[in-house]
N, C-alpha and C positions, 0 to 999 in steps of 0.2 A: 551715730551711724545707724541706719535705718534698712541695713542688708537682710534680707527675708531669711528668716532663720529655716533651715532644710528640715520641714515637718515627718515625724514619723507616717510612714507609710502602710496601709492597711494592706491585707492580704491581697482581696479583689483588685489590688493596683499593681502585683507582681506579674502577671499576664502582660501590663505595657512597659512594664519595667527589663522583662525576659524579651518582650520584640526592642525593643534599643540595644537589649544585648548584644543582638546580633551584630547590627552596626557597630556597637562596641568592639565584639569580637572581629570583625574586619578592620578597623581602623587599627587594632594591636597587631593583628597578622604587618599587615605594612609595618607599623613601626618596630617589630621583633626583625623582620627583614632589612630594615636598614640598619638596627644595629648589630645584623650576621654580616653584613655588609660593610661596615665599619664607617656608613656614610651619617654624616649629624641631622639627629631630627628636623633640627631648625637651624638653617644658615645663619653663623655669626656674624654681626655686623657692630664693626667698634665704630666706636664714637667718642669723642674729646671729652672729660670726664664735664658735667653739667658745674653751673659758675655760682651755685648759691651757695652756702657754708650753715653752720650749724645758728649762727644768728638770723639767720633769715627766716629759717625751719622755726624758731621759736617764739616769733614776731606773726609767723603764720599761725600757730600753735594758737597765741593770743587771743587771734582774729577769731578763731573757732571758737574756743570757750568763752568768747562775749558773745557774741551771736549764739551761740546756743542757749545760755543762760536768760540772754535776752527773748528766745522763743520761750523760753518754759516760762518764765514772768508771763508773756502777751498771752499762754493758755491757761494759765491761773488768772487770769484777770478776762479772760473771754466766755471762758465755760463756766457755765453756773455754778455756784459752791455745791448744790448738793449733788452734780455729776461725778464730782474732784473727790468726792470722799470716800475711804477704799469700806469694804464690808465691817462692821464692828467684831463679828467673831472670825479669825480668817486662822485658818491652821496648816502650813506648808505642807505639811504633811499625807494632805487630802488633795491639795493641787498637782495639778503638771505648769512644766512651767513654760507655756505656749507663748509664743510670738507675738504681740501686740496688734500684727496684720494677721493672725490666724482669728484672734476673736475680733476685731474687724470683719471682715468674710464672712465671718458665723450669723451674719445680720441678713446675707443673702443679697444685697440690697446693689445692682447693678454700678449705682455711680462710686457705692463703695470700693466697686471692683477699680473701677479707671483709677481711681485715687489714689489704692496701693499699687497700682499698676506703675502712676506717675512717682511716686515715692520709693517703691521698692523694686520695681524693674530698669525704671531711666534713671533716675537721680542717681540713688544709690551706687550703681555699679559705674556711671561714668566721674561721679565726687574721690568715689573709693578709690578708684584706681588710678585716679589723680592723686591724689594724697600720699597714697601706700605705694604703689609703683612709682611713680616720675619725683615724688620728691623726699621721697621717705630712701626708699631704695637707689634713687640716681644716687642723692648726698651720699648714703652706704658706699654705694659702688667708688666714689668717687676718694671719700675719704681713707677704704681700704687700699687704693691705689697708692694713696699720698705715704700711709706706714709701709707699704711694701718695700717702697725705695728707698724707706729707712733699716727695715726688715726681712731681708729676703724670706726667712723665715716662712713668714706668712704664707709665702707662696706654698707650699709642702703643707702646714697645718688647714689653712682655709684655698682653696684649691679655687677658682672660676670667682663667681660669686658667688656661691653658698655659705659665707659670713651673713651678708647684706639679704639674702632669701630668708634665711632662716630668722633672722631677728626682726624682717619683717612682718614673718609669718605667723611669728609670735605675737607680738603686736597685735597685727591685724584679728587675731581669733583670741584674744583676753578682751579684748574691746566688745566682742561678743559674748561674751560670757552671761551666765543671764540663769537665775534661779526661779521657783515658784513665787509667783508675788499675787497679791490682793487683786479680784477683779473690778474694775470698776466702768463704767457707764461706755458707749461704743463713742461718744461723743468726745470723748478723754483721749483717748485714741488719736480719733481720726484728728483733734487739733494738733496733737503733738507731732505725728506722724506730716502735716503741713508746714509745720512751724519747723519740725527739724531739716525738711525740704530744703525751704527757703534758707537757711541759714546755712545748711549745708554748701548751697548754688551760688549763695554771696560768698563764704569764704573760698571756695575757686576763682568766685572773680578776683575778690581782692589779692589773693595769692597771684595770676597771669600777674595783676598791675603792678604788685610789688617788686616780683623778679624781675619783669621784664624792665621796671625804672631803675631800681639799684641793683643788676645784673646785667643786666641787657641780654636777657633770657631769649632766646630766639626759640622757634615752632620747633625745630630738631630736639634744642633741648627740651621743650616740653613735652615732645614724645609724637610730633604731629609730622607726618607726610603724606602728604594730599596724593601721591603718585602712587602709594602704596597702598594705597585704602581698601580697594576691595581683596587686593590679595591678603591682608591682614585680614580681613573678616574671614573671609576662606579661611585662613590656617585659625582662626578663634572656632566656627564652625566646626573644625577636624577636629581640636581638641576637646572643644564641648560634648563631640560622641563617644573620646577618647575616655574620659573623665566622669562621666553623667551619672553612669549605672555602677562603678565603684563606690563613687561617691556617696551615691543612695542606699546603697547596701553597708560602707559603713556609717551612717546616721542610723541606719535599720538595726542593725547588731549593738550601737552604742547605746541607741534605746533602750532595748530591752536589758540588755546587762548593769545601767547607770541606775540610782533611785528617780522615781519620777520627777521628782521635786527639783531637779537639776540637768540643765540643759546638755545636751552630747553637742552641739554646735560649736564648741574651740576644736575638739577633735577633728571634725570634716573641715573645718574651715580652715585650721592649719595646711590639711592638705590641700584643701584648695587655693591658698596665695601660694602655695610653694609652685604649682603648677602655673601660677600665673607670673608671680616672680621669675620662673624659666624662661618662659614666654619675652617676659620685657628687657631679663639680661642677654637673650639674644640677640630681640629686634632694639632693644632699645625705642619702642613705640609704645603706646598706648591700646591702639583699635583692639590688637587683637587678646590681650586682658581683659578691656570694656565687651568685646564680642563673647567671651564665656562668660564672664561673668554674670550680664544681662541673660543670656540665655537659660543659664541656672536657674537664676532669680523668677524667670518668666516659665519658666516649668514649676517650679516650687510653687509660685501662686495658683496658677492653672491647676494643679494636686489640689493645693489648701480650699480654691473655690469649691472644687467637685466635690470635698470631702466632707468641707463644712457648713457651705451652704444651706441655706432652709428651704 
């Protein structure tokens, strides 16, 4: 997974971070007002639990770690040996443990920009949230439903879907997880950073063809309504202002308190699938996950350019 890790942020960048507040702080005003109001953030819309099961999940699973394994081969055998080789003396200790697309960027070099742009602002966040919402968290949702009505229980201990949120959101930010490592050539990078694209963009496709042949997965269950589209982006919009400058303020604070050598990104990232798991156990859609998500990602870049650039 190839999610632009949320770079710590420099002081001079608190000024644009303090004007989003604003917006921020308006978009909470409404939402504190509808919950004095006792009205739901986001209208609940149920839907028949999705028709793939835990072997389908783990067939896709498959698809992914050959196609990736298969990309890392094609950039060891693309990139020159002596790009591929990390520094002889490297001491963690000395490192931060930067983003793969942060020192990409560092190179300054325009087409580098579209590259990560393509990798970690479009792929990225529409692969992810195909995977982790619609088929990671549908099967959750789907499967907590099935022990319910074995278990009432459940219902009182694990309450809406906050089973199915939270152990995705865990997931989703261990996946990220990411310490100081060896730097090596910007060429190293940017292959891997293509290869993991593609491989990414094929195992979505393969996944639609699967479900949809031994499922008979239809667009609802995928998470698709054509009719909905832009009001779904409006409500990923509203939550992106909602969300943005928390967000960023806690990666700021985890920075500083975590050892360098060790990423704060499970941290923010947890809380970021949680807010987007919200999002998809209400709509049961996609867009408006893929809509903050990608916006994240494309402020994060935009940051990392200005910051790192030469």
């Amino acid at each position: 997974m190839n999610d632009l890790a949320l770079q710590p942020v420099p002081t001079w960048v608190l000024g644009l971070l303090a004007a989003g507040g604003w917006l921020t702080a308006a978009v909470w005003l409404f939402i504190v007002t509808r919950l004095f109001a006792r009205q739901p953030l986001v209208a609940y819309e149920p839907r028949v639990p999705v028709p793939w099961r835990g072997l389908d999940l783990a067939l896709i699973l498959a698809c992914y770690l050959v196609l990736q394994v298969a990309g890392a081969w094609a950039v060891m055998n693309v990139v020159p040996e002596e790009k591929l080789k990390p520094p002889a003396i490297y001491n963690p200790e000395n490192t931060q443990a930067q983003h793969m697309v942060a020192r990409v960027l560092a190179e300054g070099d325009w087409r580098l920009l579209l590259l990560c742009g393509f990798a970690a602002a479009l792929v990225a966040p529409v692969v992810e949230e195909f995977l982790f919402r619609v088929l990671l968290q549908g099967w959750l949702e789907a499967e907590q439903s099935r022990w319910r009505a074995q278990l009432p229980t459940l219902r009182r201990l694990l309450p809406g879907a906050v089973g199915p949120i939270a152990l995705t959101s865990f997931i989703f930010a261990m996946m990220h997880f990411r310490v100081a490592g060896p730097t090596r050539e910007p060429e190293y990078y940017v292959a891997f950073l293509l290869a993991n694209a593609v491989a990414s963009l094929a195992t979505m496709a393969l996944a639609i063809v699967l479900l949809h042949s031994r499922c008979e997965a239809t667009a609802a269950d995928l998470g698709w309504d054509a009719r909905r589209f832009w009001h779904d982006v409006r409500l990923g919009l509203v939550t992106f202002l909602a969300i943005a400058t928390p967000i960023y303020l806690l990666q700021m604070i985890l920075s500083s308190c975590l050892p360098k050598y060790l990423a704060p990104d499970p941290f923010a990232l947890f809380a970021l699938s949680a807010v987007l798991g919200f999002l998809y156990a209400r709509t049961h859609r996609i867009v408006p996950s893929i809509v903050v998500h990608m916006s994240l990602n494309t402020f994060s870049l935009a940051m990392a350019w200005a910051m790192l650039a030469k």
